[in-house]
N, C-alpha and C positions, 0 to 999 in steps of 0.2 A: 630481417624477418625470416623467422624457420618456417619450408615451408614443408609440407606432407601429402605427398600424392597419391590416393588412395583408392582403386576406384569401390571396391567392398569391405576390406579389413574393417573399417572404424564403426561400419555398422555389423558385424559379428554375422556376416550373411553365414546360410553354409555353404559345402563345397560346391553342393549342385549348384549353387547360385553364382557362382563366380567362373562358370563355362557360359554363362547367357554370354549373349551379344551385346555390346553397350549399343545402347538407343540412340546414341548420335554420333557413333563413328569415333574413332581414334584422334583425329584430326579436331574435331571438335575439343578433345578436353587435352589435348597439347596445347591449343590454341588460349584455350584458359590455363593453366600451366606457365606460358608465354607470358600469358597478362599478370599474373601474378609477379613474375617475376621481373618485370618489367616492372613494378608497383603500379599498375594502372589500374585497381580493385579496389576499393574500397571494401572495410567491414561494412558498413553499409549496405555497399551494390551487391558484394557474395552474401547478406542477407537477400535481399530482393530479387535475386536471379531463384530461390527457390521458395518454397510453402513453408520449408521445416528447417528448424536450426537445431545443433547440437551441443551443448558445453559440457567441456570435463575437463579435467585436469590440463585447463591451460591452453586448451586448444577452441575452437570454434567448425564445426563442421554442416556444412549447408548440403541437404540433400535435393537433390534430381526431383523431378515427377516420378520416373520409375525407380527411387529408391535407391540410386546408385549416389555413393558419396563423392564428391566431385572435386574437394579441396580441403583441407583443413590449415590454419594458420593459427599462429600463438598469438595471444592478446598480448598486445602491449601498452595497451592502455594502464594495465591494471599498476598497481605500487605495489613493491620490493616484499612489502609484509602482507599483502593479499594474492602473490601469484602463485599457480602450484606445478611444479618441476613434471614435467612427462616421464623422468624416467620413475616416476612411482608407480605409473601407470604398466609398467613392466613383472614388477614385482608383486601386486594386487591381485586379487580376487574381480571378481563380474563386478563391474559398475553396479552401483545401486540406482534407477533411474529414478529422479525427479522430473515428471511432466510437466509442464508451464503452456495451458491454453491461456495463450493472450495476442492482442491486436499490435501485431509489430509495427504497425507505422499510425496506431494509434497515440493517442496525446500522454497516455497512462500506459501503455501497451512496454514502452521501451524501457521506463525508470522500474518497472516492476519485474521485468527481465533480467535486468543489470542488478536489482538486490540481489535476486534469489543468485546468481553469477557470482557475486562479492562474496556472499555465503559461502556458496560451493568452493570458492579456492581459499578461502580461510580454511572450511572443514578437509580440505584437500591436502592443504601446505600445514598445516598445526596441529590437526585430529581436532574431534569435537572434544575442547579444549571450554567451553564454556558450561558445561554439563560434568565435567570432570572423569570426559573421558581420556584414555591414554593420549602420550600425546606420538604423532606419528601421521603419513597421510591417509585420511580417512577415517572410516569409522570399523573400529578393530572389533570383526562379528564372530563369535565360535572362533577364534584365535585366528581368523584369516582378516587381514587388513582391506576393506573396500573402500573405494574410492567413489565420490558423489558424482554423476554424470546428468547432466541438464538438456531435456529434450522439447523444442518449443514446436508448437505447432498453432498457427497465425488462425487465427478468428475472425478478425475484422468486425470486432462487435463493435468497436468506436466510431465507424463510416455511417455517415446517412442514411446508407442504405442496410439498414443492421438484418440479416438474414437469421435465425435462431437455428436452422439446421447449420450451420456454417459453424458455432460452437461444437452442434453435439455432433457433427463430422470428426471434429481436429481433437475432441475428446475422446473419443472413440477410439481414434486411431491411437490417440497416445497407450491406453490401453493392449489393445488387442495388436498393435504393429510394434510401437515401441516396446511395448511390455514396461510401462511405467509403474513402478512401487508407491506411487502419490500421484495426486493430479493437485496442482494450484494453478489458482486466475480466475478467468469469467469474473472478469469489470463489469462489462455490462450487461451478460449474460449466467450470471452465477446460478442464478432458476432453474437453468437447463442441465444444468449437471450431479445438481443432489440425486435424483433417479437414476445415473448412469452410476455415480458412486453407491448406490444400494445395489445394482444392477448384478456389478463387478464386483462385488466387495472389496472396494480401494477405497481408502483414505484421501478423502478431498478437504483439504484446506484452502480454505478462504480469505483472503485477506484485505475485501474489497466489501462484501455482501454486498447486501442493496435489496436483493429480490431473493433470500433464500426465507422458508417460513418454518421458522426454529421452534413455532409449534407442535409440527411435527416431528419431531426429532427427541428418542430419549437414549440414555445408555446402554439400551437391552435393545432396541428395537431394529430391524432393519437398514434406519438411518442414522446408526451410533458411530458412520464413520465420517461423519460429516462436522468440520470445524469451522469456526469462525472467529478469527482473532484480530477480529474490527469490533467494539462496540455498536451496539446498534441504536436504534434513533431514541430510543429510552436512555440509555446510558450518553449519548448526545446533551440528551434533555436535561440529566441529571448536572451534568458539565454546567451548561448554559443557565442549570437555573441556579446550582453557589456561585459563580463569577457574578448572577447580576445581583442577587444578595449582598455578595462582597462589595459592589460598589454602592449601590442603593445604601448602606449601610455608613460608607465613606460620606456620601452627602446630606445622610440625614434623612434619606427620601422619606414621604410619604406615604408615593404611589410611583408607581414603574408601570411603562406606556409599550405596548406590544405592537410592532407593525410590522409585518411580513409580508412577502408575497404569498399568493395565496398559490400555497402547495400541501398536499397531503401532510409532507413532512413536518411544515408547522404547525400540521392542527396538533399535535399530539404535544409540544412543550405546555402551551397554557392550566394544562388542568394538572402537570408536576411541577410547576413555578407557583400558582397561585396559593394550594396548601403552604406552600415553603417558605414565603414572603409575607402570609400572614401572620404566619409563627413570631415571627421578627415585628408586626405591627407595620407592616407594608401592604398596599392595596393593589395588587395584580388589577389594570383598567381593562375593560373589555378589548378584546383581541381585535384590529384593525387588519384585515386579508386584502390586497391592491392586485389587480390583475398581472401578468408578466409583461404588458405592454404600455404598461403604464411611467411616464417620463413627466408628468407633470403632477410634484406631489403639494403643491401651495395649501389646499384643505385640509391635509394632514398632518403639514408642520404647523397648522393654524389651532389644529384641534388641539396638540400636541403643548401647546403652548399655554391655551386656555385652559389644559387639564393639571398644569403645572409639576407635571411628571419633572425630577431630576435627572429622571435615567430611561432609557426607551432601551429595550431590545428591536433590532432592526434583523430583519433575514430575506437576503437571497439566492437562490439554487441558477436560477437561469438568465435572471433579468439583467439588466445592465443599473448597478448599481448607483453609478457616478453619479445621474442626476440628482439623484436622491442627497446624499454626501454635499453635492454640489452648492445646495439648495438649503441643506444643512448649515453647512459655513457662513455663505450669505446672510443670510437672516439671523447668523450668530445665537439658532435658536439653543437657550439654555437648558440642556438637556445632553445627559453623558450617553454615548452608544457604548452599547453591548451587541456583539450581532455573532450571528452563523450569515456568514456573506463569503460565499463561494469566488466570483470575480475580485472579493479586495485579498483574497489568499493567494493568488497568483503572481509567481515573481516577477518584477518590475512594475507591479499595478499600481503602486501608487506615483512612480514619476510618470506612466503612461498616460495617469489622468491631474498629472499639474500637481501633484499634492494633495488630491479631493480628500483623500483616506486617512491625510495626518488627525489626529486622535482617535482613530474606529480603533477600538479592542476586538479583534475578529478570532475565534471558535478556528485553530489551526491543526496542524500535524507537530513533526518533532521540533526541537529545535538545539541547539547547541548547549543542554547545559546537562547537568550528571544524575539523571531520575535512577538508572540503572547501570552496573561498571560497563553496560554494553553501549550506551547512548552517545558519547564522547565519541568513542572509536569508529563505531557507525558514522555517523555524520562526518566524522572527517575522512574517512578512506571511501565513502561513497562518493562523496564531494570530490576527490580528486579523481576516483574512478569514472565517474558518469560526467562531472565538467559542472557539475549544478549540487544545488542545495535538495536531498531528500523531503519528501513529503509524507504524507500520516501511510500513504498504499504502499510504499516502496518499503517505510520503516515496518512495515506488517509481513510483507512477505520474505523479509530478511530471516527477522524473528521465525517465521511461520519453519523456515530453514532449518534454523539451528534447530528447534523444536522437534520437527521429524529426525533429525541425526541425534538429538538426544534421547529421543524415545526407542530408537531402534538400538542403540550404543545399552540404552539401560535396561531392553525389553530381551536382547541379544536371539533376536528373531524380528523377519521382515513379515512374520502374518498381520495381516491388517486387524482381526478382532484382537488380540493380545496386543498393537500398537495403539488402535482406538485406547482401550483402558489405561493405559500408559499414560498418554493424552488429558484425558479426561481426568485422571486421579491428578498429574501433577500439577508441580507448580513451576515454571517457564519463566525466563527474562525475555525482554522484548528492549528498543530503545525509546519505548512507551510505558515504561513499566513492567509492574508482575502480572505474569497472567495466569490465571485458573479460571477454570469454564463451570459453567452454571450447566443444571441438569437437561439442558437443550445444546449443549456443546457451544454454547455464545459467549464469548470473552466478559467475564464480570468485569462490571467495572469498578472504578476507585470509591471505598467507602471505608475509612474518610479518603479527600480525592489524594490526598497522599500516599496512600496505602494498597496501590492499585495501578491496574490502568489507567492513565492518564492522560486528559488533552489538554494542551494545554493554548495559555489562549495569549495572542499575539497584539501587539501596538507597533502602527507604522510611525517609527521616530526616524526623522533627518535620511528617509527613505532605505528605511532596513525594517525589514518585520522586527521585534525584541519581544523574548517573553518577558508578559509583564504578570501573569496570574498563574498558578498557584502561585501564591508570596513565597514559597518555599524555593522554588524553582527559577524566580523572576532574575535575567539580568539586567535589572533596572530598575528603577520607579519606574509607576506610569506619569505621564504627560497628561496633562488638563486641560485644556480650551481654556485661553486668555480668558475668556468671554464667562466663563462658568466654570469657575473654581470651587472644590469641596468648601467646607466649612474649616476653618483653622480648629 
């Protein structure tokens, strides 16, 4: 392990600042020094000993309270074709900074981290090489080559105790301390930072939304620097309602049986499903909403039964889905699911709960097959980098990555209004698809769903999620409930 012991060089103090006194003594960071070398550190623990993390070109550097850099170490996590040589770092121009407010010991906080990271040392070690720019490390700006530098600053929106000034602190700061050229994150906080990015006028990408209102937002206005390269609950919708089409279709349905829990989210599918499935001579049944505490669904798989729906979409955000599934299987009620069910997209959920989830079609993130030449690569050098399989937030802010280094490669200027329009005019690869942004800066989505954005949507077979819908995309057939087979 190289290590780097720094106590200002890495964060560019000036000179006046490197006669301060360090705030805990000499002794204090020999002694971390020791432990280092000792390997008795974990990346982990030299995250947690501070608030802010740093990534560039290959290193990791965690600062102090008072700003002093305390350690840096090389990733060795990373694989052969995503790590990026320090000595580029010699020969380079000023870091470009990437800010990342996210919840570092949050459940999303970490995988969202580690894209934008994976990004960073591919545009680091190869040039932004997916945009067609030169290839060399970094992004070669006015003939000077910069190198991508990743600055995190912890939020803790994901804790219980979600505080909203605790965003617009570590946003701020990325700003006006780090001097960040981009702010991405805000999972669960993303509300709090369209105002800071109109503020500053920086470019905030999003790759999570949830809470940002893209009503306000157009390409001239104060908040045209503001992106989002999530689909939003519309473009959800749209997803959710050709999959149940598609299958409804397969069985001949009649009518398709709605039962969700009852969250804002799902009031808004029913009335883009119901046009859609008429078209087709399908009868959208009136929408069944069950409270989030609800574990005993007997009168609902009874209604469900008596309504003689082939296909039910099912959705849920927070509740514990099992019973439901559970309850499902039992009663072998004949009826195909289609769902947005957040708990059965979790890896390991379905041997966690016995196999409840075998046949659920669940509304997922990426998955292993070639939507884009970026989707493949992705998924496996992430897969080896973070230890786990990618999700829809991690595959968005990878994207979200290359995106800003190709717009600055192609705008050859870091001004945020001339990046905005960059943005905004092109057209972008993701491992989700192409993306181009609608006159609210909101990732359009796929229409037709091939030609676009895409989600695609997953079946637990012999306990692996497998895309089974777009049929384009599918590696596999889907699987059918013994019990209730399509029509030959």
């Amino acid at each position: 392990m190289n290590i780097a012991f720094n106590f200002c060089g890495l964060l560019g103090k000036s000179k006046s600042a490197k006669k301060k006194a360090l705030p805990q003594g000499k002794d204090f960071y020999r002694g971390k020094l020791e432990e280092l070398l000792n390997k008795k550190v974990t990346r982990r623990q030299a995250i947690a000993t501070g608030g802010k993390v740093a990534i560039g070109v290959g290193a990791v550097v965690v600062v102090g309270a008072a700003g002093y850099a305390i350690y840096s170490l090389n990733n060795n996590n990373a694989s052969s074709n995503t790590s990026s040589s320090s000595s580029s770092s010699t020969s380079a121009g000023a870091p470009i900074i990437i800010g990342v407010a996210e919840d570092i010991h949050g459940a999303n906080g970490p995988g969202i981290i580690k894209a934008v990271e994976l990004a960073v040392n591919e545009v680091n070690s190869k040039g932004e090489s997916w945009y067609n720019g030169p290839a060399g490390a970094g992004i070669t700006l006015n003939g000077q080559v910069r190198p991508l530098k990743v600055v995190v600053e912890d939020t803790q929106e994901e804790q219980s105790t979600f505080v909203s000034s605790n965003v617009i602190t570590a946003v701020t700061k990325l700003i006006t301390d780090d001097h960040a050229n981009v702010i991405f994150g805000g999972f669960g906080g993303s509300g709090y930072i369209p105002d800071l990015s109109a503020q500053y006028k920086i470019i905030y990408i999003s790759g999570s939304g949830g809470s940002i209102d893209q009503s306000r937002i157009t390409p001239t206005n104060q908040y045209h620097y503001e992106f989002q390269d999530q689909i939003d609950v519309l473009g959800y919708g749209n997803e959710a309602t050709l999959c149940t089409l598609y299958y409804a279709q397969k069985y001949n349905a009649k009518s398709v049986a709605y039962v969700t829990e009852d969250q804002a989210f799902f009031h808004v599918y029913p009335p883009q499903m119901k046009p859609v499935l008429a078209q087709a001579g399908i009868e959208l049944l009136d929408p069944v909403f069950f409270p989030p505490t609800q574990t005993d669904f007997t009168s609902i798989i009874d209604n469900i039964r008596s309504s003689g729906a082939a296909v039910t979409f099912e959705g849920f955000l927070a509740a514990n889905s099992v019973p439901f599934m559970q309850q499902w299987k039992n009663t072998q009620l004949k009826t195909f699911l289609v769902s947005f069910d957040i708990p059965a997209g979790v890896a390991g959920a379905d041997a966690k709960a016995n196999g409840a989830y075998d046949y659920l079609v669940v509304l997922e993130g990426p998955g292993r097959v070639s939507i884009t030449p970026m989707s493949i690569p992705f998924w496996d050098n992430f897969t080896q980098f973070m230890g786990r399989t990618p999700d829809v937030y991690d595959a968005n802010y990878y994207a979200a990555t290359h995106m800003y280094a190709g717009a600055v490669q192609q705008a050859q200027t870091l001004d945020a209004d001339t990046i905005a329009t960059t943005i905004h005019n092109g057209e972008w690869l993701s491992p989700m698809g192409k993306v181009t942004f609608n006159d609210h800066n909101f990732v359009s989505p796929a229409n037709p769903v091939e030609n676009g954005f895409v989600s695609l949507m997953d079946q637990w077979q012999n306990g692996q999620l497998k895309v089974v819908w777009p049929a384009k995309f599918a590696e596999g057939p889907t699987l059918y409930p013994p019990w209730h087979q399509p029509p030959s």
